[in-house]
C-alpha positions as a Python dict, from the first residue, in 0.01 Angstrom:
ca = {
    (1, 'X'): (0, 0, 0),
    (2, 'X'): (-99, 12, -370),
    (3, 'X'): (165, 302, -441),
    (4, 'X'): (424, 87, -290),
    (5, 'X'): (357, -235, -488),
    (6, 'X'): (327, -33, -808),
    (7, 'X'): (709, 59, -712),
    (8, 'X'): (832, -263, -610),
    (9, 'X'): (677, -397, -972),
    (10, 'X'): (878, -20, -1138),
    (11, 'X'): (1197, -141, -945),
    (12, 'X'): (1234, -456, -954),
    (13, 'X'): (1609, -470, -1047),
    (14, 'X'): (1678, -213, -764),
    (15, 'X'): (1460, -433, -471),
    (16, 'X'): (1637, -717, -575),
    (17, 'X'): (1954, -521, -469),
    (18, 'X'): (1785, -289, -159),
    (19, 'X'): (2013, -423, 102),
    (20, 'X'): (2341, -397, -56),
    (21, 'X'): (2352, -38, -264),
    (22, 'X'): (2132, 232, -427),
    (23, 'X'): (2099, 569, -497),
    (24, 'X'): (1993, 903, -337),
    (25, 'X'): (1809, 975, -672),
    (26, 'X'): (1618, 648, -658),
    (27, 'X'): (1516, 699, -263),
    (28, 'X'): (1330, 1044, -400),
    (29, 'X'): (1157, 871, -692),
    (30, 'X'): (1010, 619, -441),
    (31, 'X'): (907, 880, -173),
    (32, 'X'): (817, 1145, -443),
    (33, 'X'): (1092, 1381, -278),
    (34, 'X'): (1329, 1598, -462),
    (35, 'X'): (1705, 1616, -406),
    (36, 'X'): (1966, 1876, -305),
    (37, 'X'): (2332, 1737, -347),
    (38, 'X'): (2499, 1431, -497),
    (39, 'X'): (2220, 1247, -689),
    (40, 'X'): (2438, 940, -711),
    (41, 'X'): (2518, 889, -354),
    (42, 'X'): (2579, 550, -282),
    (43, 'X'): (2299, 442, 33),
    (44, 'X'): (2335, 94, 180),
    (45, 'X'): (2204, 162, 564),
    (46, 'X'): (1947, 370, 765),
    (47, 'X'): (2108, 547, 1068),
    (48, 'X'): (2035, 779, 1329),
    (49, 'X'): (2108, 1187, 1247),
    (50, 'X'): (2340, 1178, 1562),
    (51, 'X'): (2467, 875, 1475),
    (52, 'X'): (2518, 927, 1088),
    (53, 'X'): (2773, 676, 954),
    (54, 'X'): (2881, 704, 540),
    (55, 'X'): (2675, 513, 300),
    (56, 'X'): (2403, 577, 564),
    (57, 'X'): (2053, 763, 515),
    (58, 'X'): (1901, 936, 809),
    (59, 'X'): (1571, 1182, 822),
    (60, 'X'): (1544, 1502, 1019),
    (61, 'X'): (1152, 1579, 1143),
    (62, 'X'): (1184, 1693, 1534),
    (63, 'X'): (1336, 2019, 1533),
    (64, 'X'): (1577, 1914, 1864),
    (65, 'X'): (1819, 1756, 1682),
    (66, 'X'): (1840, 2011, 1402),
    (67, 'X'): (2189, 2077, 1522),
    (68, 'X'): (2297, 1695, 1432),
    (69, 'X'): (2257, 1769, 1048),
    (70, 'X'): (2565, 2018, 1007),
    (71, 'X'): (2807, 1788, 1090),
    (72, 'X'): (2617, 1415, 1060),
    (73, 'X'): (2858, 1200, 901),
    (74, 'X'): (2536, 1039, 734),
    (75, 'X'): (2529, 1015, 321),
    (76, 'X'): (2180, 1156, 299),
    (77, 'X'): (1906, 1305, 513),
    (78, 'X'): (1548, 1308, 439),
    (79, 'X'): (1432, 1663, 578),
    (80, 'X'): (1060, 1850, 550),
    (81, 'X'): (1078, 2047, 185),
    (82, 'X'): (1046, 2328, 416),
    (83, 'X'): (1364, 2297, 600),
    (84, 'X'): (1617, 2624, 585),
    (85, 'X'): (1955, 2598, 604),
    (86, 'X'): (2140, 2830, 859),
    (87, 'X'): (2503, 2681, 725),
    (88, 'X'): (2691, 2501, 458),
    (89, 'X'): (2657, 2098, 546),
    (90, 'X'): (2806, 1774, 391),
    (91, 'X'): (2571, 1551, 333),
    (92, 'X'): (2295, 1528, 26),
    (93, 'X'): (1970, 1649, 140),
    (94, 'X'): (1620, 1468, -7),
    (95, 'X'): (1341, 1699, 54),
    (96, 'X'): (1010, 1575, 95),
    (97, 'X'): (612, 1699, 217),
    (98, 'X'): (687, 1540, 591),
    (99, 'X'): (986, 1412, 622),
    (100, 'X'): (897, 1131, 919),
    (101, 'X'): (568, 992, 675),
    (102, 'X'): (865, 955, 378),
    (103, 'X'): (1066, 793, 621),
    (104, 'X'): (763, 539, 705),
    (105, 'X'): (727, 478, 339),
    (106, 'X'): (1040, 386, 234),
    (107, 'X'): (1080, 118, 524),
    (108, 'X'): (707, -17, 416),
    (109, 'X'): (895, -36, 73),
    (110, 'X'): (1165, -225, 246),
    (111, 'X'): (930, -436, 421),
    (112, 'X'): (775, -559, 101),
    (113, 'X'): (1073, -655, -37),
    (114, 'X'): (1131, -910, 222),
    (115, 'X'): (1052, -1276, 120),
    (116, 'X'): (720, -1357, 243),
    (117, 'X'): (661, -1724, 438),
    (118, 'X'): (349, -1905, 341),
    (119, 'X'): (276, -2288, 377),
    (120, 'X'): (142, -2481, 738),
    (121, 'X'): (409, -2583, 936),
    (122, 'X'): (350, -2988, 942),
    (123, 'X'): (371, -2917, 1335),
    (124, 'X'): (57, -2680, 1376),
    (125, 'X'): (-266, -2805, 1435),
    (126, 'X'): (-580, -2720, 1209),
    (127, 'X'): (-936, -2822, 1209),
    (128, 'X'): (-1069, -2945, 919),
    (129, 'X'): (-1372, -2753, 903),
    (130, 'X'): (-1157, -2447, 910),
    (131, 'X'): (-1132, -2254, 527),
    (132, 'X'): (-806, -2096, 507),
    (133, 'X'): (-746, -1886, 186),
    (134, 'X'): (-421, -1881, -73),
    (135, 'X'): (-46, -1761, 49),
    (136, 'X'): (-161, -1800, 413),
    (137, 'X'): (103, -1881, 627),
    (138, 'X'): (56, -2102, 1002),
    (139, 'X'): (383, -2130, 1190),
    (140, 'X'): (540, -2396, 1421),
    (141, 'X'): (286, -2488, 1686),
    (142, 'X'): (15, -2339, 1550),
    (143, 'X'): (-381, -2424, 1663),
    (144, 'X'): (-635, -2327, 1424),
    (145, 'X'): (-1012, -2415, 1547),
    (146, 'X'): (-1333, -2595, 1387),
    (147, 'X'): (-1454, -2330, 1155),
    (148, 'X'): (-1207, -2051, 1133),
    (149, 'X'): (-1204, -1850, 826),
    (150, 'X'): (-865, -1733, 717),
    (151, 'X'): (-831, -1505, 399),
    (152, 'X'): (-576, -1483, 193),
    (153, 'X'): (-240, -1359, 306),
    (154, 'X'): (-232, -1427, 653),
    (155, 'X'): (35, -1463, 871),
    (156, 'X'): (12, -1652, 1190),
    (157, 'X'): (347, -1679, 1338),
    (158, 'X'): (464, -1966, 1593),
    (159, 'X'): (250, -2057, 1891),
    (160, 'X'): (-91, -1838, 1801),
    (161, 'X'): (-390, -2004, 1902),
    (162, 'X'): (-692, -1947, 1761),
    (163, 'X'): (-994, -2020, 1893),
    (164, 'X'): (-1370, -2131, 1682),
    (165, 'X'): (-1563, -1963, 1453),
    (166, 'X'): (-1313, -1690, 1462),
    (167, 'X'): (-1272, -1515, 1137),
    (168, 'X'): (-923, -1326, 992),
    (169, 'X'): (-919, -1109, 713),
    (170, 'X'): (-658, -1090, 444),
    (171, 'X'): (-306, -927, 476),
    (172, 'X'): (-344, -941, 866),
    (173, 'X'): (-21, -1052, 1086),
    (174, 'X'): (-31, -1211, 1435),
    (175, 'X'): (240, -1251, 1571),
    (176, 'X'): (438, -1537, 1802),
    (177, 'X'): (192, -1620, 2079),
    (178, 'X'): (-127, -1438, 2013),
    (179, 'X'): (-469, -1600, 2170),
    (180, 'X'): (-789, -1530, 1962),
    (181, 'X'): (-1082, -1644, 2166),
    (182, 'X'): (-1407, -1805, 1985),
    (183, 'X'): (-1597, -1639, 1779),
    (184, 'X'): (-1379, -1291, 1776),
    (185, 'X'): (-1371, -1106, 1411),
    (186, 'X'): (-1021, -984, 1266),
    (187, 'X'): (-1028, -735, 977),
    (188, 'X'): (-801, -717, 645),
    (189, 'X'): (-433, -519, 692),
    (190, 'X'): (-448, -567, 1099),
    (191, 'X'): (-154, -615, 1278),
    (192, 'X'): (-158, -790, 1645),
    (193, 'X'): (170, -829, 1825),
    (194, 'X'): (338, -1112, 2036),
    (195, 'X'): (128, -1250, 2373),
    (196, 'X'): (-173, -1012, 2284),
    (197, 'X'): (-494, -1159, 2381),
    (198, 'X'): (-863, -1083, 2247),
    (199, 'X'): (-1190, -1183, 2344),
    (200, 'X'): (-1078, -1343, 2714),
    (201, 'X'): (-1420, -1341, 2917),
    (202, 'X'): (-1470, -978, 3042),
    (203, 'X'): (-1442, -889, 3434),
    (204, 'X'): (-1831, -1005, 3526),
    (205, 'X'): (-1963, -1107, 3882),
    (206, 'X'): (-2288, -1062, 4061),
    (207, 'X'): (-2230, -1013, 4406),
    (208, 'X'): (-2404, -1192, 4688),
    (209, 'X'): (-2408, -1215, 5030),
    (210, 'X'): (-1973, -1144, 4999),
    (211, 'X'): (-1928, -1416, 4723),
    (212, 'X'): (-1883, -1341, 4362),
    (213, 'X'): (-2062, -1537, 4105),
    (214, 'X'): (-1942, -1510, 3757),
    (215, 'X'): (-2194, -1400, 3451),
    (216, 'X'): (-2071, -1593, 3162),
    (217, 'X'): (-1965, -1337, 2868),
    (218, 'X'): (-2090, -1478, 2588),
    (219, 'X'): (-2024, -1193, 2334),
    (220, 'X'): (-1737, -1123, 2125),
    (221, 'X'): (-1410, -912, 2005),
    (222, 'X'): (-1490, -738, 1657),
    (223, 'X'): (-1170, -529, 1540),
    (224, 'X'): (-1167, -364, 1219),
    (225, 'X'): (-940, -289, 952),
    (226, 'X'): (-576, -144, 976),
    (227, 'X'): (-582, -180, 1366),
    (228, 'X'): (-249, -253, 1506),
    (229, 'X'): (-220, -347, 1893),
    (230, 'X'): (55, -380, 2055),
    (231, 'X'): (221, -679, 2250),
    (232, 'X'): (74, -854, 2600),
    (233, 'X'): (-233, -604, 2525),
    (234, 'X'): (-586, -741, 2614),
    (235, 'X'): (-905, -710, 2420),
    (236, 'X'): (-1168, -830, 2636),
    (237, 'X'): (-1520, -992, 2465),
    (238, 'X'): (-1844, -845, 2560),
    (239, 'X'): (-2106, -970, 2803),
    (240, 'X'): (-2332, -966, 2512),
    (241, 'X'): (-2315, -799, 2187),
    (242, 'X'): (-1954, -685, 2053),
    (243, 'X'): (-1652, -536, 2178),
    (244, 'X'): (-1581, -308, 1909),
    (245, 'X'): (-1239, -181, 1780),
    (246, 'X'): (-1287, 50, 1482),
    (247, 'X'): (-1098, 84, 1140),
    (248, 'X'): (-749, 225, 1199),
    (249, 'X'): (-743, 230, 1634),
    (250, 'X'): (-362, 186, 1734),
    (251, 'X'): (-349, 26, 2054),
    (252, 'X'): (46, 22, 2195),
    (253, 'X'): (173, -251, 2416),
    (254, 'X'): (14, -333, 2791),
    (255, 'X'): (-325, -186, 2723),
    (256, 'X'): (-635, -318, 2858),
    (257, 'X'): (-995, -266, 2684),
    (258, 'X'): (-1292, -387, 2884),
    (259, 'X'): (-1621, -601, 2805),
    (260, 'X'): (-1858, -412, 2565),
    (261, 'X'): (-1619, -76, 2473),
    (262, 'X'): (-1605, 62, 2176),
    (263, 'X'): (-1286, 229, 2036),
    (264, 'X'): (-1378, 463, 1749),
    (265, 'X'): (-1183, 471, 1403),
    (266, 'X'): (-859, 600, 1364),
    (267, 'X'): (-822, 669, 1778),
    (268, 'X'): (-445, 621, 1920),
    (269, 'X'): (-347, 482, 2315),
    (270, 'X'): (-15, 476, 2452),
    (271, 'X'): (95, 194, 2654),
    (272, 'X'): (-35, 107, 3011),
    (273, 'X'): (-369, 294, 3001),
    (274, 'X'): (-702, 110, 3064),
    (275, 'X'): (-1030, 134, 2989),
    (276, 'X'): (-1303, -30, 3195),
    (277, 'X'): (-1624, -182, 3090),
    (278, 'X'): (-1925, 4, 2873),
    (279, 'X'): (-1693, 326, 2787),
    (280, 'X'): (-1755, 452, 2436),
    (281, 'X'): (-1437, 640, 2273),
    (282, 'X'): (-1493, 896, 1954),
    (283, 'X'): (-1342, 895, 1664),
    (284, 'X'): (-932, 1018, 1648),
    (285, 'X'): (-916, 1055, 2036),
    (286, 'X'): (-562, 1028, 2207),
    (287, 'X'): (-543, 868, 2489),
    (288, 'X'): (-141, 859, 2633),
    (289, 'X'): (28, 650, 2891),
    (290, 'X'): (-89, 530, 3236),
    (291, 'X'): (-438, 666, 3154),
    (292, 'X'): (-760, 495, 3360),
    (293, 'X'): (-1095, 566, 3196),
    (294, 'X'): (-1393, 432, 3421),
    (295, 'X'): (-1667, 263, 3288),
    (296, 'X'): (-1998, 334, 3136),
    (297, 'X'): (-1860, 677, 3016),
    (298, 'X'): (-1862, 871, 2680),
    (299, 'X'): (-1568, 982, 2575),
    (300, 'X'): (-1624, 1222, 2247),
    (301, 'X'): (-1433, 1241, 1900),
    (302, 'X'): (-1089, 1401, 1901),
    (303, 'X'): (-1042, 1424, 2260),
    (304, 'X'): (-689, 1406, 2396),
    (305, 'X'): (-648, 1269, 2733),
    (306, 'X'): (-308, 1357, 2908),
    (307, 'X'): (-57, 1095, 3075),
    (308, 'X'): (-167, 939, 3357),
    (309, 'X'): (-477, 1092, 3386),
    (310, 'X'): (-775, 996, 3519),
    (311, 'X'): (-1111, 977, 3341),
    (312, 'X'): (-1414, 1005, 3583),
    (313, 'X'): (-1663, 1162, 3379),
    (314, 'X'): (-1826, 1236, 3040),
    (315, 'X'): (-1615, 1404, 2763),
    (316, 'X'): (-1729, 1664, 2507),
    (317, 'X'): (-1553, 1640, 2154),
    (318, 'X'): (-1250, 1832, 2085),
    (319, 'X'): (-1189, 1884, 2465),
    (320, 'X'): (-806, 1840, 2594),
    (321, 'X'): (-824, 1692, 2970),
    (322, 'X'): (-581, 1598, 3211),
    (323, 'X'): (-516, 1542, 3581),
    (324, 'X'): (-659, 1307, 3810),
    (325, 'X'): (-1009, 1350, 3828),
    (326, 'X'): (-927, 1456, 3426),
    (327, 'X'): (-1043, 1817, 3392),
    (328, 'X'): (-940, 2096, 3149),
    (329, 'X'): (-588, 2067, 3090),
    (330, 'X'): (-554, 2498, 3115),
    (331, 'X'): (-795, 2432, 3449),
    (332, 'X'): (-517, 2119, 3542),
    (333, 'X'): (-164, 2319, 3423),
    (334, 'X'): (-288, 2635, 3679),
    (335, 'X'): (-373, 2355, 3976),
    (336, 'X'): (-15, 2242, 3917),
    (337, 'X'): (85, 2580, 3975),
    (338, 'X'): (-105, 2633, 4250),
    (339, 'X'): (28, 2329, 4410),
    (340, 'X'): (380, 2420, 4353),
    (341, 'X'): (307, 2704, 4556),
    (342, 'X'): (162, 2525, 4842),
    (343, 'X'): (466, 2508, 5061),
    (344, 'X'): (521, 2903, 5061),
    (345, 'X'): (168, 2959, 5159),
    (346, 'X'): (210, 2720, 5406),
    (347, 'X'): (494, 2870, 5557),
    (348, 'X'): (356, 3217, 5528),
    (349, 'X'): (41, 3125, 5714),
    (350, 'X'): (212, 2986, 6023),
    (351, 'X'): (391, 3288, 6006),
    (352, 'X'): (95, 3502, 6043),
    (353, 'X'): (-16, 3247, 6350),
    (354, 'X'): (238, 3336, 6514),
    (355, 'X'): (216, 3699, 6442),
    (356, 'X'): (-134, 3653, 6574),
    (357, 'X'): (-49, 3475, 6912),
    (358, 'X'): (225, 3745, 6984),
    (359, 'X'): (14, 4010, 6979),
    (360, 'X'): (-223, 3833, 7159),
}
């Protein structure tokens, strides 16, 4: 983030004219790439390899659609400084370390170039115990609650609600209908995305004689720094004690974390996988679509868990599982196998039945 301000401040003349024109040779200065071709190509839109259109910059980093770069009709290309040519091609190439990371950076540097909104909206609502820092802006239809701390540089978009005592930290972003129960913590540089909600009362009920009687969850939602989560996903706050999401977790959209989990820094979930109540998650585990982790488990750091997977027990660091229950993915990938397989045994062992009765 520092880099990037450092350039907006070095290039002020060309942000000021980002979305009309600029150069190939200025792109590489900002993503501290070199270039191969025409250092003065003219760049005025981002486009799609297979889709390349002139004036337009596009990036090559999955290896499937290395066949769209020898005839992309795209100015420039923004390819790994790795990348070998098999053939002459038209457009200027701007080499760089990793090609999709220089690609994130240059649309961050586009991002900071936009105007920023700050200011309340005379239609949102906000306590006036609540402390809300410098260039914070509170959209249309905002509620802000008795005691709320707000740092500087927030951005609450239309219709977020947030609830008392809760506390924001500066340069985070919540987007158009976001709930933040009471007394839920929000780190600096955090992202939360439209309809989200964190710190709704967990899933509690002691059972009796068939009826359910709720136990009031009276803990909270702590989320760290540099979290993002994606939209309509659910944080849920703890019976007692925290629900913790750790520096740099990336939650996507339609996720559901229990009462009392902990997700540990810098893990990733694709959407639609859920984890129920007590489970602890290591640091820099994967967790991809449809997944369901029970609850009360350990889940170690680095672990990847496999779509649609389910998690019924303990996992070791560093361990790859998949399947439903989630065991080794090598044990999981010969089961599949095996399965496939199933028919022809099938058919091969009514086979020998009849064999059998014949010569009976």
């Amino acid at each position: 983030m520092c880099y990037l301000l450092i350039l907006l401040k070095k290039h002020s003349i060309f942000a000021q004219n980002f979305l009309m024109t600029f150069t190939g040779s200025q792109i590489a200065e900002i993503i501290s790439a070199s270039i191969e071709g025409d250092p003065n190509v003219a760049i005025h839109t981002i486009c799609k390899i297979e889709e390349g259109v002139k004036g337009g910059l596009s990036f090559l980093a999955n290896p499937k659609y290395t066949e769209f770069i020898y005839n992309t009709k795209a100015s420039a290309v923004i390819v790994n400084k790795d990348f070998v040519l098999e053939k002459p091609i038209q457009t200027t190439l701007i080499r760089a370390e990793n090609s999709y990371l220089a690609l994130a950076k240059l649309l961050e540097f586009y991002q900071q170039m936009k105007p920023k909104k700050s200011g309340i909206m005379p239609q949102a609502c906000v306590a006036e115990t609540a402390t809300i820092g410098e260039n914070v802006y509170i959209g249309e239809f905002v509620s802000v609650g008795e005691y709320v701390k707000i740092e500087d540089n927030v951005h609450l978009y239309p219709h977020v609600c947030i609830g008392d005592g809760v506390k924001i930290g500066k340069n985070s972003v919540l987007y158009s209908g976001v709930k933040v129960y009471s007394d839920c913590e929000i780190g600096h540089d955090t992202i939360i995305h439209a309809g989200a909600v964190i710190g709704a009362d967990g899933f509690g009920f002691a059972q009796q004689e068939g009826e359910y009687f709720k136990v009031p969850q009276v803990g909270n939602v702590v989320i760290g720094n540099h979290v993002e989560i994606g939209a309509n996903t659910c944080i849920d706050r703890a019976t007692l004690g925290s629900t913790k999401i750790h520096d740099y977790v990336k939650l996507d959209n339609l996720i559901q974390i229990a009462h009392n989990c902990e997700i540990g820094e810098g893990s990733a979930f694709a959407s639609q996988s859920g984890v129920s109540g007590s489970t602890k998650i290591g640091k820099k585990a994967i967790v991809a679509g449809q997944v369901g982790i029970i609850g009360h488990l350990k889940i170690g750091d680095n672990v990847i868990v496999g779509a649609q997977s389910g998690v019924t027990n303990h996992v070791p660091d560093n361990k790859i599982v998949l399947g439903t229950p989630a065991i080794s993915a090598l044990d999981e990938k010969k089961l599949i196998i095996y399965r496939k397989k199933l028919p022809e045994l099938f058919n091969k062992i009514n086979e020998l039945i009849k064999q059998m009765e014949k010569s009976e």
